[in-house]
C-alpha positions as CSV (number, residue, x, y, z in Angstrom):
1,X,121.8,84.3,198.4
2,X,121.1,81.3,195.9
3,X,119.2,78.0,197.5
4,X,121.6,74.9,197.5
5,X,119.3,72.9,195.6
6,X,119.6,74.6,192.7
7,X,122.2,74.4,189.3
8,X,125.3,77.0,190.0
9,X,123.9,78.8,186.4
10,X,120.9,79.2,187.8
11,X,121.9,80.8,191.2
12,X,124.2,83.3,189.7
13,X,121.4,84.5,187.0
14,X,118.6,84.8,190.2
15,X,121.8,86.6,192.0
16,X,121.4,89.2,189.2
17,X,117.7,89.3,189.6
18,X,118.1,90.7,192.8
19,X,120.1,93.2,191.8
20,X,117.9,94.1,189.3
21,X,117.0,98.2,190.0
22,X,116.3,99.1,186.2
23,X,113.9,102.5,185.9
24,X,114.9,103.5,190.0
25,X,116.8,105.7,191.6
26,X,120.3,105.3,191.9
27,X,121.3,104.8,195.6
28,X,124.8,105.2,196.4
29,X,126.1,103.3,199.5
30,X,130.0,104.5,199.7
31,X,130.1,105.9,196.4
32,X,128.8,102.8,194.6
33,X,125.4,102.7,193.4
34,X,123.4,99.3,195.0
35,X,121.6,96.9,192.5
36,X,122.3,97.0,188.7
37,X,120.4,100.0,186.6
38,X,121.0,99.5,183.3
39,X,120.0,96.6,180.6
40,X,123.0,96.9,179.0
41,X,125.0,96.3,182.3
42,X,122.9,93.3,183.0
43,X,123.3,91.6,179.9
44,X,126.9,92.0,180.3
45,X,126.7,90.5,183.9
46,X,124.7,87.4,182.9
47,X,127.8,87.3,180.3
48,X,130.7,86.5,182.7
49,X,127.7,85.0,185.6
50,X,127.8,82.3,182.5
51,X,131.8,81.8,182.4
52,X,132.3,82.0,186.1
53,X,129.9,79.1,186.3
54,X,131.5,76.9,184.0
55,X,134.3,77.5,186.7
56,X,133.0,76.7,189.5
57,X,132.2,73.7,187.7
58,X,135.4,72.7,187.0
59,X,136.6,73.4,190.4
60,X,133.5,71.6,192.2
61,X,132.0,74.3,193.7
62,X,127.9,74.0,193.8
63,X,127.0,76.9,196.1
64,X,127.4,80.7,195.4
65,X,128.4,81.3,199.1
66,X,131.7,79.2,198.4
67,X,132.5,81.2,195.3
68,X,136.2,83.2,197.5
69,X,138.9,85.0,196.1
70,X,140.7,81.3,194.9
71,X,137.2,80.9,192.7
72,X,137.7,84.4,191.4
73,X,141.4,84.0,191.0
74,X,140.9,81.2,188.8
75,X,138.3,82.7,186.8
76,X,140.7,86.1,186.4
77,X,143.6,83.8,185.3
78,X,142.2,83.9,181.4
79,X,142.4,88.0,181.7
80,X,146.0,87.8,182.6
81,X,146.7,89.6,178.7
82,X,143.2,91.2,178.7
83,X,143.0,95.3,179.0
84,X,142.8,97.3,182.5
85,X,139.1,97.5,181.3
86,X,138.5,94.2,180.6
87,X,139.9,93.2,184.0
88,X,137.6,95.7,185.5
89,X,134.2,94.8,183.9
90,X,135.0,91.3,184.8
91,X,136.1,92.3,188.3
92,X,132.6,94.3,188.7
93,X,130.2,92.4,187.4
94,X,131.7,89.4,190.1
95,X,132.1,92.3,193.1
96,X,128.5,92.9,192.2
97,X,127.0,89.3,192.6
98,X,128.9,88.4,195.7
99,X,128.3,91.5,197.9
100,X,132.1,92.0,198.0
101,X,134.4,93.8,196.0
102,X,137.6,92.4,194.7
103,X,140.2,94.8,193.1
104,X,142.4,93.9,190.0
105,X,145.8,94.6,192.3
106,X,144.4,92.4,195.2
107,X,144.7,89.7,191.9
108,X,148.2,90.8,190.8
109,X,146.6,93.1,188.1
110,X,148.8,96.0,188.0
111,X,148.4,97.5,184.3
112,X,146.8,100.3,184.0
113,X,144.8,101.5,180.8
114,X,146.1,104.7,178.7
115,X,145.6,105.4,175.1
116,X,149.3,104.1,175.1
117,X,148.5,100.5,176.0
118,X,145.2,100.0,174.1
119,X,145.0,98.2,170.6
120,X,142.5,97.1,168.3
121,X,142.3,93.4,167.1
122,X,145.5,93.7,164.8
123,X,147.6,94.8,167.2
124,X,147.8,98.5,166.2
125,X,147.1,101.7,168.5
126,X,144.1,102.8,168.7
127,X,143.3,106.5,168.4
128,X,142.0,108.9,171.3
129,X,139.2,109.4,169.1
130,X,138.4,105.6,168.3
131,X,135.2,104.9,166.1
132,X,134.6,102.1,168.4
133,X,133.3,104.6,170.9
134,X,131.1,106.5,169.3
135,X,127.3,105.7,169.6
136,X,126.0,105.5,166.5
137,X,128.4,102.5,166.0
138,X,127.2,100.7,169.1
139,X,124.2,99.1,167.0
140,X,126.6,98.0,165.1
141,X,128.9,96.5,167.3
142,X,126.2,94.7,169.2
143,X,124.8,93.2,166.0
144,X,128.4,91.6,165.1
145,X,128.9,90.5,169.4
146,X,125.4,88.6,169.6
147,X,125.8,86.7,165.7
148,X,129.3,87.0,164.9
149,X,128.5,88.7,161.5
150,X,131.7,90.4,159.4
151,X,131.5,94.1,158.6
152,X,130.0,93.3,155.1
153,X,127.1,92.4,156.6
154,X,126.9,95.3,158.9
155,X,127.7,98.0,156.4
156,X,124.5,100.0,154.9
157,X,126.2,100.4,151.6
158,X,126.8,96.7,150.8
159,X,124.6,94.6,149.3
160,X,124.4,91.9,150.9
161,X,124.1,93.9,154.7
162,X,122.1,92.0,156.9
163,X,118.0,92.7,157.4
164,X,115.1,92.0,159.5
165,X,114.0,89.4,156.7
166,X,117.2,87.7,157.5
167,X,116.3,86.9,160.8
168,X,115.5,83.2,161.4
169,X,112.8,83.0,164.0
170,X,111.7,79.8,166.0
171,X,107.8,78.7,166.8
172,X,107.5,80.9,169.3
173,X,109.2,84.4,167.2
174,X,112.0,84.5,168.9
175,X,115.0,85.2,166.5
176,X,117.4,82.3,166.9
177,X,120.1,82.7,163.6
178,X,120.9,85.2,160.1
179,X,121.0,84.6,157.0
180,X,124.4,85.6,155.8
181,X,126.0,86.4,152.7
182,X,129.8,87.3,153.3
183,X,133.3,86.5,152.2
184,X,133.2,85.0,148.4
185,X,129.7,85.5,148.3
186,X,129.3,82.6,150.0
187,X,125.9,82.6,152.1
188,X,125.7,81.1,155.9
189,X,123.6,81.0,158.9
190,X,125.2,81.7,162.2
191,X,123.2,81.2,165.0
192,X,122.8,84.3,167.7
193,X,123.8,84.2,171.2
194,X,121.1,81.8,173.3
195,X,121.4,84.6,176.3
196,X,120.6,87.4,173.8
197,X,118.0,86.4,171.7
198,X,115.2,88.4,174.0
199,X,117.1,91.4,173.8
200,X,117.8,90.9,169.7
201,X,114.7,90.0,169.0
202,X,112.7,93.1,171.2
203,X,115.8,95.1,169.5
204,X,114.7,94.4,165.6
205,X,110.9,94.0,166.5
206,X,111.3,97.3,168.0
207,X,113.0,98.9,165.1
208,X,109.9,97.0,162.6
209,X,107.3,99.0,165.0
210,X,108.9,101.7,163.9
211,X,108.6,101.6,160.7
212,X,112.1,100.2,160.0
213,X,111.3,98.3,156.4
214,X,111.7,94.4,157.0
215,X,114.2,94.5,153.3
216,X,116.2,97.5,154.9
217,X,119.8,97.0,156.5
218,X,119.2,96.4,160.0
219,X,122.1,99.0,160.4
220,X,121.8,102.6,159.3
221,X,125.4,103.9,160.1
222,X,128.9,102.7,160.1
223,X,132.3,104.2,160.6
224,X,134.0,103.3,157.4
225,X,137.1,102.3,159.6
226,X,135.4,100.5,162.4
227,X,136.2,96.6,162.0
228,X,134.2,93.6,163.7
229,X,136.9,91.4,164.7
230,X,137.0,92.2,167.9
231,X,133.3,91.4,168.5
232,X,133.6,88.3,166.5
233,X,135.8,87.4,169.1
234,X,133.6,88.3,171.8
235,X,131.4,86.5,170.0
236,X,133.3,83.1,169.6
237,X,134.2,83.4,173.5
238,X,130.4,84.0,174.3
239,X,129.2,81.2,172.2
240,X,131.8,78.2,173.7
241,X,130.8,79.4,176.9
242,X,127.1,78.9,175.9
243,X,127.7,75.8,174.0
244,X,129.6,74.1,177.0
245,X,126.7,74.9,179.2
246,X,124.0,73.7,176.8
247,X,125.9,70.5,176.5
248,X,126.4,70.2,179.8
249,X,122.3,70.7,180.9
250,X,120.9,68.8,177.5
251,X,119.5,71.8,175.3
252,X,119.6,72.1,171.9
253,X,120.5,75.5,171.3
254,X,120.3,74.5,167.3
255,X,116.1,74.5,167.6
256,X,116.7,70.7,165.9
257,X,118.4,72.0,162.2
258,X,121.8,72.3,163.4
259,X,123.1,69.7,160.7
260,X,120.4,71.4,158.6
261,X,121.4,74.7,158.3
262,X,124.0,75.3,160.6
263,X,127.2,72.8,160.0
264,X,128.1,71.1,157.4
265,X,128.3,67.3,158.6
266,X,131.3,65.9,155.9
267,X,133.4,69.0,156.3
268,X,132.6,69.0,160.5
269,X,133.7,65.4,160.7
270,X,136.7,65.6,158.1
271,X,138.0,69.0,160.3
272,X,137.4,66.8,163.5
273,X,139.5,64.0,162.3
274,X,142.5,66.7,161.8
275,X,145.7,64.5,162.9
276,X,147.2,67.9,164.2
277,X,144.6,68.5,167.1
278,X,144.6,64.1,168.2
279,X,143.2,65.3,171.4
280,X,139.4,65.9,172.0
281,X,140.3,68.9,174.5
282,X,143.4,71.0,172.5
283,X,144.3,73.8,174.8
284,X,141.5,72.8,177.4
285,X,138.8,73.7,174.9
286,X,136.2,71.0,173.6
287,X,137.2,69.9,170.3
288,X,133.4,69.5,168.8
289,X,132.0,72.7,170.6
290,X,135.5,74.5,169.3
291,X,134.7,73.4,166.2
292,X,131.3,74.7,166.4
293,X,132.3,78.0,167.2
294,X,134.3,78.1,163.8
295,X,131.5,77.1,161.9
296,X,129.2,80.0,163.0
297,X,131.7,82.1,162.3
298,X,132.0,81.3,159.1
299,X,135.8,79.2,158.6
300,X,134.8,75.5,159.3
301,X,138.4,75.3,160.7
302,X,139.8,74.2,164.4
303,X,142.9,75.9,164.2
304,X,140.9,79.3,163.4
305,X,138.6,78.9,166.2
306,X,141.8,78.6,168.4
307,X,144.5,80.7,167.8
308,X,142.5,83.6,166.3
309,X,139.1,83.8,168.4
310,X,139.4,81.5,171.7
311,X,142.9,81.6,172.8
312,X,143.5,84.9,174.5
């Protein structure tokens, strides 16, 4: 599988190469399709590929041969209040990179998912007939998971809705941060996903090739009871998981205007020096990259970042 010479990161993402099969033919070995056939699928792989290597960090492991059932268990341990589905996609994309498939009850997962059991992000039931579902919402949704936007800014009818001028785009095109004008009126800039901004960019180029105008909400159609707190949090998970690994390797994920555009420095530094969170690692999260996270979504506050996006 991966060559031992090489970053864990970087074995797990040519793992998923591999099992690239995009525009084939599905070919089912036991029931299971072999290789990974859809974009979508992918990206979500690469997703956890990202978290389980900040494990196997933590736990010393450098090859993705080593990566057993004690790895996986330790990864899993953060699901242990997450859905049946959650448990599943997590459980997949990891059965799928190491060529062997682990089951949620081999874990101690025993839940199972029924319309009973599932809530949305305030804790209420959700519906049979959930708006979340639907399709025409999905642009929506993935607009709010890859930049951590609030519904104002996905919704057609507002005025401050989020456009293709918005986009902030580095020297190369590449769309690295919005514009955003949300609660107050108050505008921001939150930067997008560094893992997704191929697929966001190639997503609003397309929709410009189409004639989409550049001054028209990116998003043509929302569900006037679909919230984006729950991909917010995806969101703030994603990014702490990106942020940690950036750190970790050296890049600048800012493109150099973090202070600039990004982060206010006084308010950073006075929220930093909080004498409730004295520890730089409160909960076993980074304080500064914690802190980040709040700030691209729009608070500016540690305990936000916490106990309302990060902790599960």
């Amino acid at each position: 599988m991966g060559r031992k010479n090489k970053n864990i990161t970087i074995q797990l993402n040519n793992r998923i190469n591999e099992l690239l099969r995009i525009g084939e033919k599905k070919v089912k070995v036991n029931g299971v399709a072999e290789g990974i056939h859809s974009v979508k699928t992918a990206e979500q792989y690469r997703k956890t590929a990202l978290r389980l290597s900040s494990v196997c960090k933590e736990m010393g492991i450098k090859n993705i041969e080593d990566i057993d059932k004690i790895v996986v268990a330790r990864y899993m341990e953060a699901y242990r209040d997450a859905s049946s589905w959650t448990v599943s996609r997590e459980l997949a994309a990891i059965s799928k990179i190491r060529g062997e498939t682990i089951t949620p009850k081999e874990l101690g997962f025993t839940q199972r998912r029924t319309y009973t059991s599932v809530k949305n992000s305030r804790g209420d039931i959700l519906p049979k007939s959930s708006t979340a579902n639907k399709p025409e919402n999905q642009d929506a949704l993935y607009l709010a998971s890859v930049c951590g936007c609030r519904r104002s800014s996905l919704d057609p009818s507002s005025p401050t809705a989020v456009t293709a001028n918005d986009a902030i785009r580095n020297e190369h095109g590449q769309i690295y941060a919005f514009h955003l004008v949300e609660k107050g009126a108050k505008h921001r800039v939150s930067l997008v996903l560094p893992s997704e901004r191929g697929n966001l960019t190639r997503w609003v180029d397309g929709k410009l090739k189409d004639g989409h105008s550049p001054d028209a909400p990116l998003i043509s159609h929302i569900d006037r009871n679909l919230g984006s707190h729950r991909m917010r949090s995806e969101y703030a998970r994603d990014l702490y998981a990106e942020l940690l690994e950036a750190k970790q390797r050296g890049i600048d994920v800012y493109e150099g205007r973090k202070y600039e555009l990004f982060i206010d420095r006084n308010k950073f530094d006075f929220s930093y020096n909080n004498p409730r969170f004295k520890s730089d690692t409160p909960h076993n999260f980074q304080k500064d990259l914690a802190l980040e996270v709040s700030f691209n979504l729009g608070h500016g506050r540690l305990d936000v970042s916490l106990y309302s996006y990060l902790i599960r």
